[in-house]
Structures are given as structure tokens and as C-alpha cells.
C-alpha positions as CSV (number, residue, x, y, z in Angstrom):
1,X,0.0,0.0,0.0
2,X,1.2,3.8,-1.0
3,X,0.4,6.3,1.5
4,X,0.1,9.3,-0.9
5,X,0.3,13.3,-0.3
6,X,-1.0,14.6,-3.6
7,X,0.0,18.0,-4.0
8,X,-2.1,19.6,-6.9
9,X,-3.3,22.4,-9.2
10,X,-6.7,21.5,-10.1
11,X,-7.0,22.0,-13.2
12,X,-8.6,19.4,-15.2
13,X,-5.8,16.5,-16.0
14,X,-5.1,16.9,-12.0
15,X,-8.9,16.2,-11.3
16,X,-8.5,12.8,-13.6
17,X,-5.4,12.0,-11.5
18,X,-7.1,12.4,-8.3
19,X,-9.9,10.4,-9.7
20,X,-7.7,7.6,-10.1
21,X,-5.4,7.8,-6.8
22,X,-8.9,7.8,-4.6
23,X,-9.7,4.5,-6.9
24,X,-6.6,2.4,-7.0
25,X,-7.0,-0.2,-4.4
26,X,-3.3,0.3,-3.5
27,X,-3.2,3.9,-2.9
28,X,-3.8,5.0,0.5
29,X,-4.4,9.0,-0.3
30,X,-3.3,10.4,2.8
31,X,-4.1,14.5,1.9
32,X,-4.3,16.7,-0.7
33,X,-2.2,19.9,-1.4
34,X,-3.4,22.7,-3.3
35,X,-0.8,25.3,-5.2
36,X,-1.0,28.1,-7.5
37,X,-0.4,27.2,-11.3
38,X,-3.5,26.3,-13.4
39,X,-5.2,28.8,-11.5
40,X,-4.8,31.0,-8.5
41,X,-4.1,29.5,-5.2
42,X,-8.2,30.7,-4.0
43,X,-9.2,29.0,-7.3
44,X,-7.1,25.3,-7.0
45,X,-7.8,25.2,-3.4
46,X,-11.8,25.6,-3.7
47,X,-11.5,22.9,-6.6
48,X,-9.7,20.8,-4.6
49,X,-12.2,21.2,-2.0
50,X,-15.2,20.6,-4.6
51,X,-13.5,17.4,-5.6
52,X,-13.4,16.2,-2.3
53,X,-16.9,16.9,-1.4
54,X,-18.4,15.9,-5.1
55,X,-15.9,12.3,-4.9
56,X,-16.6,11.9,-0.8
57,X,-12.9,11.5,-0.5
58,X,-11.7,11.3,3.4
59,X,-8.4,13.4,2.7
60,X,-7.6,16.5,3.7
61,X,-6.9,19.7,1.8
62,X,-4.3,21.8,2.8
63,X,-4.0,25.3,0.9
64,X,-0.4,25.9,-0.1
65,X,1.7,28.6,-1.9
66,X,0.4,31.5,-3.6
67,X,3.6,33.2,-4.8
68,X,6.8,31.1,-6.1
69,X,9.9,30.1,-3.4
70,X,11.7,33.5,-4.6
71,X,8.7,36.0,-3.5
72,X,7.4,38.0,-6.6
73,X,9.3,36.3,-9.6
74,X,8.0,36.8,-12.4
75,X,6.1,33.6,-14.1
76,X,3.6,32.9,-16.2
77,X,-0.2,33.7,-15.7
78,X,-2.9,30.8,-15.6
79,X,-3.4,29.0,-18.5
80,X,-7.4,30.0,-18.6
81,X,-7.5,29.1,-22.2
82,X,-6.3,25.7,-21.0
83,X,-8.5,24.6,-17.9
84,X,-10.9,27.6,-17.9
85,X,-11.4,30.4,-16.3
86,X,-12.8,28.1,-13.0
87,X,-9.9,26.0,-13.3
88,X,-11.9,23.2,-14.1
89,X,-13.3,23.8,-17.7
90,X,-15.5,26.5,-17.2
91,X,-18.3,23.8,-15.5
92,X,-19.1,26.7,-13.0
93,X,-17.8,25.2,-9.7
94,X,-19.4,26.7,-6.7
95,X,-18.1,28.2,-3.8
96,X,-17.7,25.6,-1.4
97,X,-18.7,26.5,2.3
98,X,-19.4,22.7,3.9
99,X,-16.0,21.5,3.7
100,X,-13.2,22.9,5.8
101,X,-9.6,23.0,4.5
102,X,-6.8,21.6,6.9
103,X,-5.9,24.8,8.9
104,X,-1.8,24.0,8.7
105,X,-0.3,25.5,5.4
106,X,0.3,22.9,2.7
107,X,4.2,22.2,4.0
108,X,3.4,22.1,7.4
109,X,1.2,19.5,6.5
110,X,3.4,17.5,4.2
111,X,6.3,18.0,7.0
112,X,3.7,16.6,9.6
113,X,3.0,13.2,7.7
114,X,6.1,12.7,6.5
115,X,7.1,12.7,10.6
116,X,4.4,11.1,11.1
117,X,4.6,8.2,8.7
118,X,8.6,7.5,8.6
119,X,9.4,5.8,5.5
120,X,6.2,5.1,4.1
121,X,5.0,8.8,2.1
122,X,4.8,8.9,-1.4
123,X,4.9,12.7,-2.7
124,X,2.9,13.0,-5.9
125,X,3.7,16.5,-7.2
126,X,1.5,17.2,-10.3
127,X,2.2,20.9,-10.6
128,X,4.4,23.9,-9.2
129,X,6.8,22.4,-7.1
130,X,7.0,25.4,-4.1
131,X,5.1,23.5,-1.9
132,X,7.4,20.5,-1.5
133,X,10.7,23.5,-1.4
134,X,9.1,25.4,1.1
135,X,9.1,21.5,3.3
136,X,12.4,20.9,2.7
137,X,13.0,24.9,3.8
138,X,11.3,24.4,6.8
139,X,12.1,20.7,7.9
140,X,15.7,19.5,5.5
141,X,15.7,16.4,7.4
142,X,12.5,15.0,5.8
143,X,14.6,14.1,2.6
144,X,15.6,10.8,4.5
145,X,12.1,10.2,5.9
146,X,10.3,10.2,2.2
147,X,9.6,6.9,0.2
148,X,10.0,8.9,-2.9
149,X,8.6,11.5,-4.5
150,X,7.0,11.1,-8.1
151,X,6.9,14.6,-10.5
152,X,5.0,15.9,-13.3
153,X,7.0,17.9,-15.3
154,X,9.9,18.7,-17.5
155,X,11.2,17.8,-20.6
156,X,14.4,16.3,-21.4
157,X,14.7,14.6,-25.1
158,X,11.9,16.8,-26.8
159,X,10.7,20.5,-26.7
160,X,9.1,22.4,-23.7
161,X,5.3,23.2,-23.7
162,X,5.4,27.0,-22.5
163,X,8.7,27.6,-24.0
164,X,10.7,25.3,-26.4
165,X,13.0,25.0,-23.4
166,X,10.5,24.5,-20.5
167,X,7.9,22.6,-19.8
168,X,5.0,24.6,-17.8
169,X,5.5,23.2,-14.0
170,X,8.7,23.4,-13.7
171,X,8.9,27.1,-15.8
172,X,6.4,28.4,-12.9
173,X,8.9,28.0,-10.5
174,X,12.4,27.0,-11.8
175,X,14.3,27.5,-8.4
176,X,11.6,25.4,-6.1
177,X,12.0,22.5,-9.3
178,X,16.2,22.7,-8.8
179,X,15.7,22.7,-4.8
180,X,13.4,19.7,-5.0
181,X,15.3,17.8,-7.6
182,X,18.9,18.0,-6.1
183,X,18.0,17.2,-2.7
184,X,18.6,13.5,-1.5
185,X,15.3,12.1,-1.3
186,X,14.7,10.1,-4.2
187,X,12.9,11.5,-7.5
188,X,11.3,10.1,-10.7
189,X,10.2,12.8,-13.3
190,X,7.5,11.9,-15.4
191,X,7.9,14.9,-17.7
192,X,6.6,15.9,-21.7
193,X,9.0,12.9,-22.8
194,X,6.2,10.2,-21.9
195,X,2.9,11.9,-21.0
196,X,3.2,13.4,-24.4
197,X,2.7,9.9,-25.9
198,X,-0.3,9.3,-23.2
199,X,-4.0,10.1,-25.4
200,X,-6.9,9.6,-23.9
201,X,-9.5,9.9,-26.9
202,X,-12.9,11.3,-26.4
203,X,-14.5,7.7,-26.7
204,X,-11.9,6.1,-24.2
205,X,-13.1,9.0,-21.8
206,X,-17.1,8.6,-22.7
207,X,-16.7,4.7,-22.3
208,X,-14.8,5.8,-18.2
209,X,-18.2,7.7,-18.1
210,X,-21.1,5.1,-19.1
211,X,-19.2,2.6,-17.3
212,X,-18.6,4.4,-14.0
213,X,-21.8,6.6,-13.1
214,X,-21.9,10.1,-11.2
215,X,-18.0,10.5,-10.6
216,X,-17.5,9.6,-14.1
217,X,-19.8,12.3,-15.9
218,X,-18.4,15.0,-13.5
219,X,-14.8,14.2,-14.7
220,X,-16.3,14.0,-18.2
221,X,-18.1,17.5,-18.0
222,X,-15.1,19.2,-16.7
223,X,-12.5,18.0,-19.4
224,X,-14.3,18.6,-22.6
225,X,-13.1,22.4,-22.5
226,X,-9.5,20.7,-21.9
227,X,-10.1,18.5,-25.0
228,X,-11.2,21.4,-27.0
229,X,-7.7,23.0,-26.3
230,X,-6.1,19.7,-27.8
231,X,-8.0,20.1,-31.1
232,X,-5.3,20.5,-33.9
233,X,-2.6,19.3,-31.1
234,X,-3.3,15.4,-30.4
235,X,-5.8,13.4,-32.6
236,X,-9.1,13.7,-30.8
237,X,-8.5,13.4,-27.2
238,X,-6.2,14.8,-24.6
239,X,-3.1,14.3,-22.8
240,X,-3.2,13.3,-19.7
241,X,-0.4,14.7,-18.1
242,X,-1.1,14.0,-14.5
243,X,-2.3,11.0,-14.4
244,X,0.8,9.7,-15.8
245,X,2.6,10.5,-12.6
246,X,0.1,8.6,-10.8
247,X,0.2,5.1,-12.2
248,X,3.8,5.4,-12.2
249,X,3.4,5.1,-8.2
250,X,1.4,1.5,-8.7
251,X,3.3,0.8,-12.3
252,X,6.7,1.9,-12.3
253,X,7.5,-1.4,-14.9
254,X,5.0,0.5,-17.7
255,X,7.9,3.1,-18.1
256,X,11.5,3.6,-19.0
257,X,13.6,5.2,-16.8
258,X,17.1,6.9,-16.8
259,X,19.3,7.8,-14.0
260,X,21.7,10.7,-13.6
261,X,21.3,14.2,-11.9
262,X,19.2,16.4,-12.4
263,X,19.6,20.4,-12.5
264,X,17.1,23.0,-13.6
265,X,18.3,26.5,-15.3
266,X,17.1,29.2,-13.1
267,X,17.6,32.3,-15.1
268,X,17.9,33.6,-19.2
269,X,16.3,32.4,-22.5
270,X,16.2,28.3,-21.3
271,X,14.9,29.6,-17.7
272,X,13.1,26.1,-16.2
273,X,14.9,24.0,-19.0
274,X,15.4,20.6,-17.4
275,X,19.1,18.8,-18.1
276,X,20.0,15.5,-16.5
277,X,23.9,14.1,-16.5
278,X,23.2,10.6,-17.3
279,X,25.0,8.6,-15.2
280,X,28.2,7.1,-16.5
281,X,28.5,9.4,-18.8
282,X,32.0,11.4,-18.8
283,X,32.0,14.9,-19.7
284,X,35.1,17.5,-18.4
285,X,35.3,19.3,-15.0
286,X,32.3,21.4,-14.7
287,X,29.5,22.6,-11.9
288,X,28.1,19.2,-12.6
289,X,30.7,17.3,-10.6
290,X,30.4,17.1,-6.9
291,X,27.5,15.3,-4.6
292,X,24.4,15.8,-6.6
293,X,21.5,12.5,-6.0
294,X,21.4,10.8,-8.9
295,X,17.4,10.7,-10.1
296,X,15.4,8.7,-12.7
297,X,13.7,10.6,-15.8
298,X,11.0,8.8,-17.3
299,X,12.3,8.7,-21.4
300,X,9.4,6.1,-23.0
301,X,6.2,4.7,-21.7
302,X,3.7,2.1,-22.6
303,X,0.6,4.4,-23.5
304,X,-1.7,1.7,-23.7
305,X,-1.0,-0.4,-20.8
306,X,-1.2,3.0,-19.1
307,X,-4.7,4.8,-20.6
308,X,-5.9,0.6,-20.2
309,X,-5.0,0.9,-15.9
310,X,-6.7,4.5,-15.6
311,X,-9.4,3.2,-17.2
312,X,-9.9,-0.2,-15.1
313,X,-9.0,1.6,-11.7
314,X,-11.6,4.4,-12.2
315,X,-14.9,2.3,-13.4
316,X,-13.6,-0.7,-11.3
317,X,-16.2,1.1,-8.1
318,X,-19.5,2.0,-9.7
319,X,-21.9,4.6,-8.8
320,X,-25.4,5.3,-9.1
């Protein structure tokens, strides 16, 4: 069993991934952390908090950062052409009064379980990574306390999504990505290498909704604004980012990793530009040499087997 801190943007390819980690029978989703990215940190942490109450999952939400690890740099505004100007494809979420967010910030909270559950916490990090820098900020010691700690985001071998360096997490907060990924707690990116290759096609996503009921027509509702942005970009359908880093938690054999370290340019034209070192590859003295954690990048995947298990997983509990 995974106990799992999801820390999140909702946004709609982070609602499918939620979806799927409240599903999977060996997930243990232990809370939920909002951040800003998709939408502002008001707007991801009401959506996280409409989720909650709409799916009846037990976790907590914690509200997390609002501004990037270096206060006031300047990043990129929400993507409202992407995930709608709610955050969740323009479905109208509602303000959402009955359920109470956790009352510690989001890296108190992940500090908290992580102490509290030695050895066992999985960090899912599906959008800005600030939230997990502002934990190791606070508490450094929690790097030999985590299991492991699965991203979304970056790009190594292929083009970035916001910029053709950078890929849009990591670009919205280069510095907390290069804190997270060079301290000692061990990281696997899933980044635009493999989720890139990982289509969900309208059908696939209307057959997840006649075969799974009420949860399923809510997830369907709020992506078809997300699919519309796809149109032109992926034949009919949309990538599903998130999700990706998800089943590699319960699936790690459907993808192909890479070890080496891992830096992020902070900084210039390539600013949030991913580059790992592979390891045992030699290259002359440089700021590269020294004590940096070797991580694993995801560089292929098995898109079926993949799309096939978020499938299963989210029709496998039916709903009136």
C-alpha cells in the first residue's frame, strides 16, 4: 500500500489523477495539497475542495503557496485558455462552504505526515513544485524520511510546452523544481518525454463515463473544455499529463527510466529547461561534478498499458 500526499493544481488532468489515486486499491491518499499554477491558489484550493466533497474523499486539503519560493518572480499567468477560467473547464464550480480546508499551510502538513509516517509517504507533485521547497526549507531532514517523490513535469529529449526549453511546472517556479530535484530524497520525473505519448480519446473518456456513473460524468463534464484545447494538437483526445505520474506510483514497470542528476536552469532564455547528467556518462570538469543524487527521468512509456489501468482503476467502483 502507498500512503500518498498529492499535491495539486486542479486544473482538469489533476482532477482525472485524483480520480484515479482515490480509486486504486493500493493507494492510501493520505491528503491533498493545493498550489498556485492552473489557477490561483483561491481557485485550486476551492477545486480541490469541490473534488473532495463531489468524490466523498476522506483526505484532507491543505491550501499551499500562492507566490513562487523567490517572492514576486516573475512567471507565467494561468493557462485560462487551457483549464478555464474556473480551473476546471469553465463547469461553474461553486463556492464551497461545507468543507473545511486543513488549517496548517500545505508544507506544514506534508512536514507533519512525513514525521508522522517514517518511510512510508509517497509525494505525488502534479504541478508547481513550491510547496514541496518550502518542506524541505522548513524541515531539510524530511529528505531521508520520504519513500519517494513522483513529478510531473519537465522535458528532457523533446521540446518544452510554454517555451521550447520548458515545460509549464517546472517554468512556474524554476528555483523550487532545482531545490526539490537536487535534494537527497529520491525523485522520478515523469515529464513531456512520456505523458506526451499518453492520449486519452474522447471515446476512451465517454466509455470511463457510461461505465462508472456520477463521478465519471463529472470528470467527463469538466474535461471537454481541456479536449477542445487539444484540437489541432493530439488526434481527438487529450493528454493526460497528470495522471501519468500517478500510475507510475502503482506501475513503475510501464515506463523507462534513466538515471543521472538532475539540474534546472534558473535564469535567461532556457529559464526552467530541465538537463540531466546521465549517469556514467563522462564529460570534463564542470558545476556538474560534486555530490548531486542521482534521479530517474522517465524517457518512454507504454501508453496503452497505461490509458488501459486509468481506465480499469476508475470504473472498477461504480456509482449510481
Amino acid at each position: 500500500m502507498h500512503k500518498v500526499i498529492f499535491d495539486t493544481d486542479p486544473g482538469v488532468d489533476d482532477a482525472m489523477a485524483l480520480l484515479f489515486l482515490h480509486h486504486h486499491p493500493e493507494i492510501d491518499l493520505i491528503g491533498i495539497t493545493s498550489v498556485f499554477g492552473n489557477a490561483t491558489i483561491e481557485t485550486t484550493t476551492r477545486n480541490a475542495l469541490f473534488l473532495k466533497r463531489e468524490w466523498q474523499i476522506d483526505a484532507p486539503v491543505a491550501k499551499g503557496a500562492g507566490e513562487t519560493f523567490i517572492p514576486h518572480r516573475v512567471t507565467h499567468a494561468p493557462p485560462t485558455f487551457i483549464h478555464g477560467d474556473d480551473g476546471l473547464g469553465n463547469i461553474g464550480v461553486p463556492e464551497v462552504t461545507d468543507v473545511e480546508p486543513d488549517p496548517r499551510p500545505a508544507h506544514r502538513f506534508i512536514v507533519d505526515m512525513v514525521r508522522a509516517h517514517p518511510g512510508e509517504v509517497t509525494l505525488v507533485a502534479v504541478g508547481r513544485m513550491t510547496n514541496l521547497a518550502n518542506a524541505l526549507k522548513e524541515d531539510p531532514e524530511i529528505v531521508s524520511l520520504v519513500r519517494e517523490v513522483v513529478i510531473m513535469g519537465g522535458a528532457f529529449d523533446t521540446n518544452g510546452n510554454v517555451t521550447p526549453a520548458a515545460e509549464a511546472n517546472i517554468h512556474g517556479d524554476p528555483e523550487a523544481a532545482d531545490i526539490v530535484m537536487t535534494a537527497t530524497w529520491p525523485v522520478v520525473v515523469v515529464g513531456l518525454d512520456v505523458t506526451l505519448k499518453t492520449v486519452m480519446t474522447r471515446q476512451a473518456l465517454a466509455d470511463i463515463r457510461d461505465a462508472a456513473g456520477k463521478r465519471a460524468q463529472l470528470l467527463f463534464d469538466l474535461s471537454q473544455f481541456y479536449i477542445k484545447f487539444y484540437e489541432g494538437r493530439v488526434q481527438d483526445g487529450m493528454v493526460v499529463h497528470d495522471s501519468c505520474a500517478c500510475v507510475y506510483v502503482v506501475a513503475p514497470e510501464l515506463f523507462t527510466t534513466r538515471s543521472g542528476p538532475v539540474r534546472v536552469v534558473c535564469g535567461g532564455i532556457a529559464d526552467g529547461q530541465t538537463i540531466q547528467k546521465p549517469d556514467g556518462k563522462g564529460f570534463g570538469p564542470s558545476d556538474w561534478d560534486g555530490d548531486l543524487p542521482s534521479q530517474k527521468v522517465c524517457v518512454d512509456v507504454d501508453a496503452d498499458a497505461v490509458l488501459k489501468l486509468i481506465h480499469d482503476t476508475i470504473v472498477a467502483i461504480k456509482e449510481d
